[in-house]
C-alpha positions as CSV (number, residue, x, y, z in Angstrom):
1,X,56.1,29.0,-11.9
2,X,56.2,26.1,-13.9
3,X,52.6,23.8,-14.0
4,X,54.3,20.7,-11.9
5,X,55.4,23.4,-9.1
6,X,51.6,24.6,-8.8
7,X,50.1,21.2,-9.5
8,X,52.7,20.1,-6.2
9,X,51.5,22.9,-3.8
10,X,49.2,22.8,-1.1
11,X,46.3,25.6,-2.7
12,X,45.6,23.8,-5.6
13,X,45.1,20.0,-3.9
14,X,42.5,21.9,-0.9
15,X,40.3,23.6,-4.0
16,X,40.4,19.7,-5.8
17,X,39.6,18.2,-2.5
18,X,37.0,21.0,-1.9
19,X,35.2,20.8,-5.4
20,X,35.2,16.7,-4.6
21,X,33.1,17.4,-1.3
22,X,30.8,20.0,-2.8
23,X,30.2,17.2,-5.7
24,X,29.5,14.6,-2.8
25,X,27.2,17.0,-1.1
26,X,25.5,18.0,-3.9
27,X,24.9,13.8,-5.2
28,X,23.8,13.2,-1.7
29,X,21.2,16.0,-1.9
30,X,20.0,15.3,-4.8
31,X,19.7,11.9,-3.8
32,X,17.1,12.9,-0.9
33,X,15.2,15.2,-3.4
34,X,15.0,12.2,-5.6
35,X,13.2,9.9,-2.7
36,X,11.2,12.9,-1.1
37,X,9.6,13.5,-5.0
38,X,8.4,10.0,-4.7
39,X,7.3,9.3,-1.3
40,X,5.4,13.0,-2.0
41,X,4.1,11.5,-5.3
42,X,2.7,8.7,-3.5
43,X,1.0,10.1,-0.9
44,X,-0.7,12.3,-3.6
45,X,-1.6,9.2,-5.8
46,X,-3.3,7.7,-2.2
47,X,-4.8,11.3,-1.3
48,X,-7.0,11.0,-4.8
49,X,-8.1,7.3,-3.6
50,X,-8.7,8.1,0.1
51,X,-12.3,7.7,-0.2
52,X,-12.3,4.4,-2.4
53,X,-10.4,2.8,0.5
54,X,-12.0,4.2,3.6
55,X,-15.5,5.0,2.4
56,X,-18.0,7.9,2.0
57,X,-17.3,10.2,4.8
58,X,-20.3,11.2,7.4
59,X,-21.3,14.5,9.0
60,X,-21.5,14.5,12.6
61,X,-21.3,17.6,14.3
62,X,-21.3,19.7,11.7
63,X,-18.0,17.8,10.3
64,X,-17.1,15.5,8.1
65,X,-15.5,11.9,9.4
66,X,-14.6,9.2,7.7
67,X,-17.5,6.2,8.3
68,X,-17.0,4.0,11.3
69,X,-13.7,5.7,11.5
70,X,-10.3,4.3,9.9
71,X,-10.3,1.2,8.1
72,X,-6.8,-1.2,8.1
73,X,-5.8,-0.7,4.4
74,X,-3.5,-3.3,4.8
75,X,-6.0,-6.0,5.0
76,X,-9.3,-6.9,4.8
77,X,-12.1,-9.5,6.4
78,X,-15.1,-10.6,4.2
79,X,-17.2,-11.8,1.7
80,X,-15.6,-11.8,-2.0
81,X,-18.5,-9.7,-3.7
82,X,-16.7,-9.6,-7.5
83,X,-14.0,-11.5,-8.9
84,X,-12.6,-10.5,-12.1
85,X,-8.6,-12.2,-11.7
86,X,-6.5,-11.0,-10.8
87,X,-8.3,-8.7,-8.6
88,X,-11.4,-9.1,-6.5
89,X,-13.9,-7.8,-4.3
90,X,-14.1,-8.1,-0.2
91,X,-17.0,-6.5,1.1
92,X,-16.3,-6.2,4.7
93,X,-18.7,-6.1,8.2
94,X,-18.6,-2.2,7.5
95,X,-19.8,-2.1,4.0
96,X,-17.0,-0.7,2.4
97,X,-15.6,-2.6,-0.5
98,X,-12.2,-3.5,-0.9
99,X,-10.3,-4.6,-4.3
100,X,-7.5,-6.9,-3.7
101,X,-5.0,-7.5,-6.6
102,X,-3.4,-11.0,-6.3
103,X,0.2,-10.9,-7.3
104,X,2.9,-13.9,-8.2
105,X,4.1,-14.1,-4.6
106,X,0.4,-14.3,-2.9
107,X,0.4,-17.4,-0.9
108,X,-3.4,-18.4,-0.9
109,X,-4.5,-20.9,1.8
110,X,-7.9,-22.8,2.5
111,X,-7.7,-22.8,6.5
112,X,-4.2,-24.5,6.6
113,X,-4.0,-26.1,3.5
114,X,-2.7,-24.4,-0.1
115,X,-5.1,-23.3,-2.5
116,X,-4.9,-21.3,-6.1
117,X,-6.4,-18.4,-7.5
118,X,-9.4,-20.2,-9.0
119,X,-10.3,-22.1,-6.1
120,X,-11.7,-18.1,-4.5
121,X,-15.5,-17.9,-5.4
122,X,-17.9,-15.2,-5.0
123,X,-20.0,-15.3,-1.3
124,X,-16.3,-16.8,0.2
125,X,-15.5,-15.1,3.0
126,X,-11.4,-14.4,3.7
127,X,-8.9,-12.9,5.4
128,X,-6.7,-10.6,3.5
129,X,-3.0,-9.2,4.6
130,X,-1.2,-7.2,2.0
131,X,0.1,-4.0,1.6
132,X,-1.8,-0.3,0.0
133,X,-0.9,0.7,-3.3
134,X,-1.3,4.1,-4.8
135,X,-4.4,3.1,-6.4
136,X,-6.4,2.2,-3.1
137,X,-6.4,-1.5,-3.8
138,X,-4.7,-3.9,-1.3
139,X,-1.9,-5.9,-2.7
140,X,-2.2,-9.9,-1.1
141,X,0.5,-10.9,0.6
142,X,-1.4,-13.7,2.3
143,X,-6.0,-15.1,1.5
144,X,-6.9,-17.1,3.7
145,X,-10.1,-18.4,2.8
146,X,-11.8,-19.1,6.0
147,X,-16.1,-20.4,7.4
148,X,-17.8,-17.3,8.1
149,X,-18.0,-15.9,12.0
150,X,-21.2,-15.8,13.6
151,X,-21.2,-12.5,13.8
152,X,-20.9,-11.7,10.2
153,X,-23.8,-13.7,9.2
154,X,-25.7,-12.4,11.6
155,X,-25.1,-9.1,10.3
156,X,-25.7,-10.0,6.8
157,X,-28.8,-11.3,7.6
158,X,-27.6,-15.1,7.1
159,X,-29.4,-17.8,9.4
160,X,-26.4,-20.4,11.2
């Protein structure tokens, strides 16, 4: 049997066809491995930081729980404590401090109008939306540098 007679027969193009799907499979696989290592390497990163973004944890009962419950660590509401650009400090109605990392894309707003990074001062109180990262810091999307609620000077101890 000559090589063009076996090349030509029907055994030899189902074991090419079936080594090509066992390659797919196997690309595809490692493909999931690839994003499961890193969405698993995340989490780990945020585990370390968990009590940097949601505070000191309380015992009640005997148990441990987080203070005041869960924060939102994809925003924050306060008073800029610490600015060192370009990250700064929120210190929210809870207590718990929050850094916020301003990136290039941030859009910064005074109410309604546009505003820059230098135009944030510390005892400004703001709305931050943004997204975690793995080092427990909020990432801006959108500041909006805002007057202070009632209720938060009140709990701060501020007159009106």
């Amino acid at each position: 049997m000559h090589y063009k007679e076996l090349l030509q027969s029907k055994v030899p193009k189902k074991i090419l066809y079936g080594i090509g799907i066992a390659v797919i499979a196997l690309v595809i696989f490692q493909a999931g491995v690839f994003v499961g290592y890193h969405k698993a390497a995340f989490s780990y990163r945020w585990g370390d930081n968990y009590y940097r973004t949601f505070g000191e944890p309380q015992k009640r009962f005997g148990r441990e729980f987080p203070r005041g419950g869960f924060s939102d660590a994809h925003g924050a509401t306060g008073k800029i404590i610490k600015i060192d650009l370009p990250t700064f400090v929120v210190q929210g109605q809870d207590n718990i401090e929050k850094i916020v990392v301003i990136k290039n894309d941030t859009a910064i707003r005074r109410s309604r109008n546009a505003a820059q990074q230098t135009d944030l001062k510390i005892d400004d109180f703001v709305v931050v939306i943004g997204s975690p990262n793995d080092q427990g810091q909020i990432e801006a999307k959108l500041i909006r540098l805002m007057p202070p609620p009632p209720e938060f000077k009140k709990q701060n101890g501020e007159t009106q």
